[in-house]
N, C-alpha and C positions, 0 to 999 in steps of 0.2 A: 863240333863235328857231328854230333846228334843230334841239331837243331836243323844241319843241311842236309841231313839223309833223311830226317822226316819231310821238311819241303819237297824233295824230291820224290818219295817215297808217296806222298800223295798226288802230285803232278801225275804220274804213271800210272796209279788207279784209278782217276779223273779221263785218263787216255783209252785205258783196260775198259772202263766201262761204256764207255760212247761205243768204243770199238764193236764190242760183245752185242751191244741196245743195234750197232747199224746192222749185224749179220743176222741176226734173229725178228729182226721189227721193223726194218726201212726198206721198199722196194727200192733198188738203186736203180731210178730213172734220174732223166736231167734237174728237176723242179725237186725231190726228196734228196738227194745228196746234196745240191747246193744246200738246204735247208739245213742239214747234220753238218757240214763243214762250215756255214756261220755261226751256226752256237758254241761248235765247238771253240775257231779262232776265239770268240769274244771272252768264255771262261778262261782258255789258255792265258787271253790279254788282263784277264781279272787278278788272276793268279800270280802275274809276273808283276803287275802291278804292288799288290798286296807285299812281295818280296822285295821289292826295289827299298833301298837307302835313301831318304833326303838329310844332306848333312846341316845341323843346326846353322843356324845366322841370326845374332844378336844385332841391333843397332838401337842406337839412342836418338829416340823420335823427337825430344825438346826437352826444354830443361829452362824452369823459371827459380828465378834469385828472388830471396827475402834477406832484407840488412835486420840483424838482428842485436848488435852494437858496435858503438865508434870506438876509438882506439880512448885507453886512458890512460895516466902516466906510466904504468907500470905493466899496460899490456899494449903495445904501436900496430896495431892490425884494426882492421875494419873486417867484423865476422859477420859473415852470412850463411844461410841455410838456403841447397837447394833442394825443389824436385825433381827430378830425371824419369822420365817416360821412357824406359823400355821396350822394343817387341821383336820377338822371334819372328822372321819371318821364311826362315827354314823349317825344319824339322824339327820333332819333339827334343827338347833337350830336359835330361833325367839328373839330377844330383850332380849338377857342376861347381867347380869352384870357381864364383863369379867373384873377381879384383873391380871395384871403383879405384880412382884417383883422378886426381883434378893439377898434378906435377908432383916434379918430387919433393917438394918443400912441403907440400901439405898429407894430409890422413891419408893413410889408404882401407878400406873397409873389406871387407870381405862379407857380402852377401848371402844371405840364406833367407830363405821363405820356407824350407820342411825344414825335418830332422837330420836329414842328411847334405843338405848342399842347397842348392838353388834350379828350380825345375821352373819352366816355359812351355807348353803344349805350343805348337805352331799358329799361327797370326794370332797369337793373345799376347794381351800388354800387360805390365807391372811397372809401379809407381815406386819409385826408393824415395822415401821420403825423408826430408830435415837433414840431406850431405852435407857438413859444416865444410866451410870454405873460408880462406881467411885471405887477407888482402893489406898490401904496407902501406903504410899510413904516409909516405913518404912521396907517394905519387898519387896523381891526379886521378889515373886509369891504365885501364889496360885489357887483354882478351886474359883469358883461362881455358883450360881444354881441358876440358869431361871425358874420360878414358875407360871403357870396361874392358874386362881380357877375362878368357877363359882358358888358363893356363895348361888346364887338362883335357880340355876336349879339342874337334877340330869348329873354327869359328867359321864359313865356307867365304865371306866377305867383311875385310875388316877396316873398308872405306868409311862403314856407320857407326863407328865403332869408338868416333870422339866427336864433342861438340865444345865449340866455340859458345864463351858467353863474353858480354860486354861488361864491364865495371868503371863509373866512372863518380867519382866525387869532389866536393866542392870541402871548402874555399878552395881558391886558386894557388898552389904552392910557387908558384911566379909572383908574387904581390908587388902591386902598386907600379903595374904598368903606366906611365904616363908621358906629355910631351916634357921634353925639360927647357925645347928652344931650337931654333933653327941656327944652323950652321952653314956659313957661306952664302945666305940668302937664298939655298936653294935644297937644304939635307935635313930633314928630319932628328934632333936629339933626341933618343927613347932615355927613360929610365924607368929601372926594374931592379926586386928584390929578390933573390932566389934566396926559399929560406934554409935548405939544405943545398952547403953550397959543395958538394961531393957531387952534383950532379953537374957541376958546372964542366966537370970532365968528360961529360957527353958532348958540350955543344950547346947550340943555341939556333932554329930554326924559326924564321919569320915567315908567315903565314897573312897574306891581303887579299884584299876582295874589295868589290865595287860596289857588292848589291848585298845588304842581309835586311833582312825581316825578325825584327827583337819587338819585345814589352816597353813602351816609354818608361813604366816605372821602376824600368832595369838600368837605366841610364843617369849618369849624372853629368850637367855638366860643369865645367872645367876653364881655366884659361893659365895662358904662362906668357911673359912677356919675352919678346921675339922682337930685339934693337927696341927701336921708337916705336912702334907698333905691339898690340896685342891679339894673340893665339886664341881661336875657341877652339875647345875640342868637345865629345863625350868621353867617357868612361863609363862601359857597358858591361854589367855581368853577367860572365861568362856561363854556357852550358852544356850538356850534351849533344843537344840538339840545334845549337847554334855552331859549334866546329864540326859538324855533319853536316851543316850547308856545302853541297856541292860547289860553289861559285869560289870557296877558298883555293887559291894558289899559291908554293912557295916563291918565297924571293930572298935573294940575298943582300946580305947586310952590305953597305958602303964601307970598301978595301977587306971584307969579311968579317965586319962588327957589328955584332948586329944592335950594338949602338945607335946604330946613325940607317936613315933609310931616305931613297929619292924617289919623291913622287913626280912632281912637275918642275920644271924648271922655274916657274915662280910663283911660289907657295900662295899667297897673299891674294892670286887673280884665277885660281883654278876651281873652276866652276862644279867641280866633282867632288863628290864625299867617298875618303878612304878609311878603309876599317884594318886594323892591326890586330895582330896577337903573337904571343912568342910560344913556341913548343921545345922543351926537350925531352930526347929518346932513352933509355938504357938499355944499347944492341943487345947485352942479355939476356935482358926476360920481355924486352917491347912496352915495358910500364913507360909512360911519361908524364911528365908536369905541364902543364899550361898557365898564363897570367890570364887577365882579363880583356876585355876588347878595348881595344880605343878606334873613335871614330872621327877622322879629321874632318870639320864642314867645311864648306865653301866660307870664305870670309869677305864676302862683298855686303859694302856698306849702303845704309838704308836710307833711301830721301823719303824725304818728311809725308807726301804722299802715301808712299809703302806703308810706313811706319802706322800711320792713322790707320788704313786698314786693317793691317794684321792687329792692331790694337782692339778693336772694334770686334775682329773676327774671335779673338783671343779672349776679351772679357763682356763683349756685350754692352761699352762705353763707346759712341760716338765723342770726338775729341776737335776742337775746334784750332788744329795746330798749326793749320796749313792755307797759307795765302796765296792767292795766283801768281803769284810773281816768284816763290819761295817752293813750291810742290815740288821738283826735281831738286833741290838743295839736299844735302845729307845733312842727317841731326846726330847730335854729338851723346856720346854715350853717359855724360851727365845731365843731359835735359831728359834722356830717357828715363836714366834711376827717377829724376825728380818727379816727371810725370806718374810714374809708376806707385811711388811712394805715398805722392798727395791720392791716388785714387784710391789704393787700400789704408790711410790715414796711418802711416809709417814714419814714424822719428825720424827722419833722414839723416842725422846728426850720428845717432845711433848704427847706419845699417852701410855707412858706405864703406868699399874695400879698400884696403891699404895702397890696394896695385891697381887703382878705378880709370886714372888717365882718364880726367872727362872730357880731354876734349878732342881724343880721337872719335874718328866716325861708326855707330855704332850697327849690330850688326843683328839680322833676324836672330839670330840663337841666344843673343845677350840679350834681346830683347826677351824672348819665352821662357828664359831662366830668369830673369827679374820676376817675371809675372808668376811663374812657379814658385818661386819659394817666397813671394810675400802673400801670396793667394792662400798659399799653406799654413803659411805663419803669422796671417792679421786674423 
């Protein structure tokens, strides 16, 4: 009450004296009073200004994660520390009780920078540093929301007031995505390991695309026999930034399994490469698991032509395999192993597959996987 009778109390002396200065010292013609009634509006506008309230507004400008350790038998969290970039960008806030929290399963902090509370002058930042954060080890990933609150003052916008962060970790709790075989000659067999299998009461959500951009040395590949014929595929480890490719779409499992999936009507002649992966959700907090990618090729078979080139292109060995009368002929996928064998001086006795079938027709990908892992291993 004595704090707005003095504002007041000088407003009216501010008035008292112009007034007193215009009847003793201003001729009042047009050009001198305009001049006394600008200066005056401006201190009046100075004054009112000086009075005016701006009510505090705290928001959380960004906020960077450090993993600080993995989970161990006796502790199942993944801990990390963040930083949180604070700034007013209302008015001074004096001695508040500033609350962090990051949900209700984890710490909540109660902030101070003085003696009394937590203080912010207007557009200036503060860094809270090393917020521990913990994360169940039982999922892949998930967001977190960063939450300040000033319980005792008023916050004037409290839109800025949480941030999202991303957490996402490897191995893949889906394991050992793979094809297991085709069904019906025309349905995709998946098989997959969920290693906690409490999640299997979310669901199971398959996720394909046409087009991704990976590391070759993120891929391995694969084969599963499929009747009289044999399956090439990849298996491709999985990342952040690979299930952030845009060009993923869901699809559903054949009869809701996500067992089983259709890509083309005849597996064997579809000249496109399809990429798989499996997600599940827990609607409760939005954590989920992922497996790894699988990447189905094209499986057309190579004549002998082809074959000598990509040889050629592959190790820098011209190859004398190929007769005029024989270049569009397919070569069988044991004259490949052999070729392959004799060039990097390989046991062959020693290195063929149980499941080789040589004398289907074989196929670019069996071809680069031969050459890859005896290139690595002679």
């Amino acid at each position: 009450m004595k704090g707005h009778f003095k504002k007041n109390f000088i407003l009216y002396a501010i008035i008292g004296l112009f007034s007193l200065y215009s009847v003793n010292n201003v001729n009042v013609s047009d050009g001198s009073f305009k001049f006394m009634e600008t200066s005056l509006v401006s201190i009046l506008e100075n004054v009112a200004q000086s009075n005016k309230f701006e009510p505090v507004d705290l928001g959380i400008q960004n906020v960077t994660l450090k993993k600080i350790s993995d989970p161990t038998p006796d502790f199942h969290y993944y801990k990390y520390v963040a930083n949180i970039v604070i700034k007013n960008f209302g008015g001074d806030l004096k001695n508040g009780d500033l609350i962090l929290r990051a949900g209700s399963n984890q710490k909540h902090n109660f902030v101070k920078n003085d003696t009394e509370g937590f203080s912010l002058a207007k557009n200036q930042v503060y860094i809270i540093e090393n917020y521990e954060i913990l994360f169940d080890e039982n999922y892949n990933g998930g967001k977190l929301t960063i939450e300040l609150k000033l319980p005792e003052k008023t916050d004037y916008f409290l839109e800025n007031n949480k941030f999202e962060v991303n957490i996402f970790e490897l191995p893949p709790k889906i394991q050992s995505l793979s094809v297991a075989g085709i069904k019906n000659d025309d349905i995709y067999q998946l098989s997959f390991d969920p290693l906690d299998y409490n999640i299997l009461n979310n669901g199971f959500e398959i996720y394909t695309s046409n087009s991704l951009n990976f590391d070759d040395e993120d891929a391995r590949y694969a084969e599963t026999v499929a009747g009289d014929k044999i399956l090439g595929y990849y298996r491709i480890k999985n990342s952040e930034k690979l299930i952030k490719n845009g060009n993923w779409s869901l699809m559903q499992g054949t009869d809701g399994d996500p067992h089983f999936i259709k890509f083309a009507k005849k597996p064997f002649e579809d000249d496109a490469a399809h990429y798989i992966y499996l997600k599940s959700t827990d609607p409760a907090s939005g954590n989920y698991i992922i497996s790894n990618i699988i990447e189905v090729v094209p499986q057309k078979s190579l004549n002998r032509e082809t074959f000598a080139n990509l040889f050629a292109g592959y190790t820098g060995t011209n190859l004398d395999v190929v007769k005029k009368d024989d270049a569009t002929n397919t070569i069988s996928r044991g004259e490949v192993l052999k070729i392959v064998t004799d060039n990097f001086n390989i046991d062959l006795a020693k290195s063929v597959d149980h499941q080789l079938m040589p004398n289907l027709p074989a196929t670019k990908n069996y071809l680069k996987y031969l050459i890859y892992e005896y290139k690595k291993n002679s």
